[in-house]
N, C-alpha and C positions, 0 to 999 in steps of 0.2 A: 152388645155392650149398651149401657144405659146410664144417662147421667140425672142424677135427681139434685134438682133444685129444691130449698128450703131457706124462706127470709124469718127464721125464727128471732132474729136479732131487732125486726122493726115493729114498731113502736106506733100508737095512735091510730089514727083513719086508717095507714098503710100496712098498721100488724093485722087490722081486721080484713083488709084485701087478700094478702098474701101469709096469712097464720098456715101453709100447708104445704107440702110437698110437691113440686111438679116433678113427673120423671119422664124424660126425651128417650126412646131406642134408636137407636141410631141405624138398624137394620131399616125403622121406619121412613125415617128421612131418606136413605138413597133407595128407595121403592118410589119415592118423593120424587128423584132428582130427572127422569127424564119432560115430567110433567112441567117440571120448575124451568127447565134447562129451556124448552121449545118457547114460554114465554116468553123467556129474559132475552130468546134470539129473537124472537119478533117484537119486542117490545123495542130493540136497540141496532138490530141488524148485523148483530158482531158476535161473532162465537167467541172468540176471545173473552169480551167481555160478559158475555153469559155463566162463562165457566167462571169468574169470578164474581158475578151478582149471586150467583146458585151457590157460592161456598161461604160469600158473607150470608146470606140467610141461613143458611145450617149452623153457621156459629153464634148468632141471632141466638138460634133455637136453642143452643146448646146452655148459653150464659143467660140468657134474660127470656125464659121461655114463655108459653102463652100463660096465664091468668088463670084458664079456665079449664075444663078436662072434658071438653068437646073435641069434636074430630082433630087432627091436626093439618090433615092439607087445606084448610080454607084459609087457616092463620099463616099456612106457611106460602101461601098464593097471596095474599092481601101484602106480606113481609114484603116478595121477589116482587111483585105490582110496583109498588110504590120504591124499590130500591132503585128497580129497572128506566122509575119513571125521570127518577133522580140524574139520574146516568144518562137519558136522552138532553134531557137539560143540558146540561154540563155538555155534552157532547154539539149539539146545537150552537154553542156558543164559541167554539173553538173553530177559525179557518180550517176551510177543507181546499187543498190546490185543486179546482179542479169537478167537474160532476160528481157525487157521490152514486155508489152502490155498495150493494151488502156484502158482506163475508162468502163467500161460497162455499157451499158444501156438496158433500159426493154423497150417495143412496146412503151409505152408511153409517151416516153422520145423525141424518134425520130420525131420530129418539122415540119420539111420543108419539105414532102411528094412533095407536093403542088408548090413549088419553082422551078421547075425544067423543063427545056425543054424537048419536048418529043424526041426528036432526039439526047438526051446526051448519051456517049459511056457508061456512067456509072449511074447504076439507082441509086434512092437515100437511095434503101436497102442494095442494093451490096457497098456501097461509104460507110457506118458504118460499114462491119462487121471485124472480126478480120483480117481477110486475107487479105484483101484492104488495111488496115488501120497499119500492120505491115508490107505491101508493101511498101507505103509510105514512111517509115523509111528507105529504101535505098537511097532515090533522099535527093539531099540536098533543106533545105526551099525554092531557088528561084525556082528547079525544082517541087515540092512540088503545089506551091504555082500558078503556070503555068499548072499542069494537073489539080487542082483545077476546075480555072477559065473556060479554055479551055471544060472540058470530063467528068466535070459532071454539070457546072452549064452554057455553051453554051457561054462563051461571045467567040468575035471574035478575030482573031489575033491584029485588029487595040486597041479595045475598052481592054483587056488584055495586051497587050504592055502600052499603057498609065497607067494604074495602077498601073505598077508594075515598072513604071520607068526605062523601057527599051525600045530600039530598035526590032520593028519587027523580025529584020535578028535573032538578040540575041535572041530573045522568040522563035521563029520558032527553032532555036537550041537546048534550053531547052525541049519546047515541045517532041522532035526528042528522046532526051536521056532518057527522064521518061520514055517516055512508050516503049522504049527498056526494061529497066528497069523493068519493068511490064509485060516482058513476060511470065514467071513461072508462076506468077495469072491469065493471062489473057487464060494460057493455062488448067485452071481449069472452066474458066467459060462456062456456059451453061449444067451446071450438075443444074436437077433437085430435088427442094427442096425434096420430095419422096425420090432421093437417099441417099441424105441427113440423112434424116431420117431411110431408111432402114441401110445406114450404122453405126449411131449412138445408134439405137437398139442392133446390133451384137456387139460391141463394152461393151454395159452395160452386155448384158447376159456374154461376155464370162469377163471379167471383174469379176462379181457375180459368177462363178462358181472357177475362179482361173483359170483359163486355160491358158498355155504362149501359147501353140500351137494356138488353134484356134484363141487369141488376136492378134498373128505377122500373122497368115494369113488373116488377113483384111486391113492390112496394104503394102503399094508401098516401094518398099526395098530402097529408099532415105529418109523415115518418118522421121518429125522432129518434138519433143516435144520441147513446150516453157511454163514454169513453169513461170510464175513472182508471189510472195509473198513479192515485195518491203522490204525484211529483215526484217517482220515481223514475218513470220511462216515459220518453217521447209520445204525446197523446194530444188531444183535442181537449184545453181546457173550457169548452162549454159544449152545452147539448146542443148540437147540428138537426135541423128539420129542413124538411121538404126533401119532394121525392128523387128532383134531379141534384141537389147538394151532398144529400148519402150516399147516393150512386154513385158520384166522380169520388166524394172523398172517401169511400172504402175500395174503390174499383182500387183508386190511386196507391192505397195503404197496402192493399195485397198485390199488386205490381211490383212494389221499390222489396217488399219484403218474400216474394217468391221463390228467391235462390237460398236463402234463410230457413227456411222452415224446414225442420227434421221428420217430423212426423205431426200426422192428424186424425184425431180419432172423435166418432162423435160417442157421448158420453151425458147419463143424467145427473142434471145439477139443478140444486136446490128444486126437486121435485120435477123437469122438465128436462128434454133434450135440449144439448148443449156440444158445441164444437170445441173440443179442446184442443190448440194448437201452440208444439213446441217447435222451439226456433231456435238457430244459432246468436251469439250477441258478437257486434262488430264492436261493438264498445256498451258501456255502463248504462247508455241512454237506449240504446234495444231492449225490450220486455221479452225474457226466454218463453214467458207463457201467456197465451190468451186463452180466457174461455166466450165465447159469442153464444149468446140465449138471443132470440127472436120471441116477439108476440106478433101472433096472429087475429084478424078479425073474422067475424063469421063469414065474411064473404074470399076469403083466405089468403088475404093479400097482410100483408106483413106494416106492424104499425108501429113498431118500436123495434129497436136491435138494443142490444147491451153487451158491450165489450171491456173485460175486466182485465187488467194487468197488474193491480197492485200487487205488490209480493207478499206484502201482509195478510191480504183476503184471499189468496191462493193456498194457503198451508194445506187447508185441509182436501183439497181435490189430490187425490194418489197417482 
């Protein structure tokens, strides 16, 4: 299907802009859509809201299409950019009960493997997991919006600057401060998934036994726990650090909630192993489900935990 636009009816400066046919295929747009889709989630952290930044830009496309009859995915990335960027605003602005984290997604979910230059600073596993993606939340949306484009999806200073309706000198600035910005994360990366894994093992055992001790000895004595349960369920409204504070207060949390738990499986989420644990509810204020993601540092000792219960951010884990 194919929709063609024609402003045959305007007049002066704007008849000579637009005297001509544009025609949108819509086969072309959703060949578009997991490219678009992966931004708009890292650009905002919400699948949710992805799915609707990604359907107003095709309707964009559809009703008021580009000008010109050049490619279409950089008009329709410059569109989902700046709609995406619109949407962290607005969201930024609105109380959060509590730590935020991102929407969670299961292997399935993640789209745009495929999308992606091979020479990006940022692969397209590492660009969804928790740790990236609660990086992000430091830079504000233009900065955001600029390591985007730039470090994980390859565009150039020149073709980046144009979308984002700045000047070179200005993006090359922005660029400069994200990923200052991103040195803590960037000083975790190149730990292998293995470690990953071997530290997220030791963590469940000692966990399951009760153990404060051996739990704070796996842990980097800056650890920080980020609980978010969107003030739905019983949770920790701010980030908890240090290594003996996580320790009693997770030791504590899988204590009271031991007889609760129906089953545990570990499971990849948002690009990384991930403990999924469902649980019985005594009442409204029980969260039936966590998912727990660990980051590791090179020296394998565990430097962040993230613990999700919102029920909104959980839809999409199966």
């Amino acid at each position: 299907m194919t929709t063609t636009t024609s402003d045959a009816g305007a007049t002066g400066p704007d008849r000579a802009r637009v005297d001509r046919a544009v025609t949108i295929d819509a086969g072309e747009l959703e060949r578009q859509r997991p490219l678009l889709w992966g931004l708009c989630y890292r650009m905002t952290g919400s699948a949710a809201e992805a799915d609707d930044l990604v359907q107003e830009t095709f309707v964009r496309a559809m009703e008021r299409p580009p000008a010109h009859g050049g490619p279409l995915r950089p008009w329709l990335v410059r569109v989902a950019t700046n709609l995406a960027r619109d949407a962290l605003r607005r969201r930024k602005r609105r109380a959060y009960d509590g730590p935020w984290l991102p929407e969670a997604l299961d292997e399935n979910t993640i789209v745009d493997r495929d999308a992606q230059p091979v020479d990006a600073r940022y692969g397209t596993l590492e660009s969804v997991t928790f740790a990236f993606l609660v990086a992000l939340e430091t830079l504000t949306p233009a900065q955001r919006a600029v390591l985007l484009l730039r470090d994980v999806y390859g565009y150039d200073v020149g073709e980046s600057a144009e979308m984002l309706a700045m000047s070179e000198v200005a993006l090359r600035v922005a660029h400069h401060r994200a990923r200052a910005r991103l040195e803590a994360f960037d000083a975790t990366r190149g730990v292998t998934p293995a470690a990953v894994s071997e530290a997220t093992m030791k963590l469940v055992d000692a966990l399951l036994r009760g153990d404060v001790a051996a739990t704070a000895a796996l842990f980097a004595p800056g650890i920080e726990l980020h609980t978010d349960a969107g003030g739905a369920h019983r949770a920790a409204r701010r980030v908890i650090r240090g290594a003996d504070r996580v320790a009693r207060g997770i030791v504590g949390i899988a204590r009271r909630g031991a007889s609760l738990v129906r089953a545990t499986d570990l499971r990849t989420v948002n690009g990384a192993l991930a403990v999924v644990v469902d649980a019985v509810q005594r009442d409204a204020r029980d969260a039936p489900r966590t998912v727990l993601s660990v980051v590791v540092d090179r020296e394998g000792r565990i430097v962040a935990i993230y613990s999700l219960l919102a029920p909104e951010k959980l839809r999409r884990i199966r």
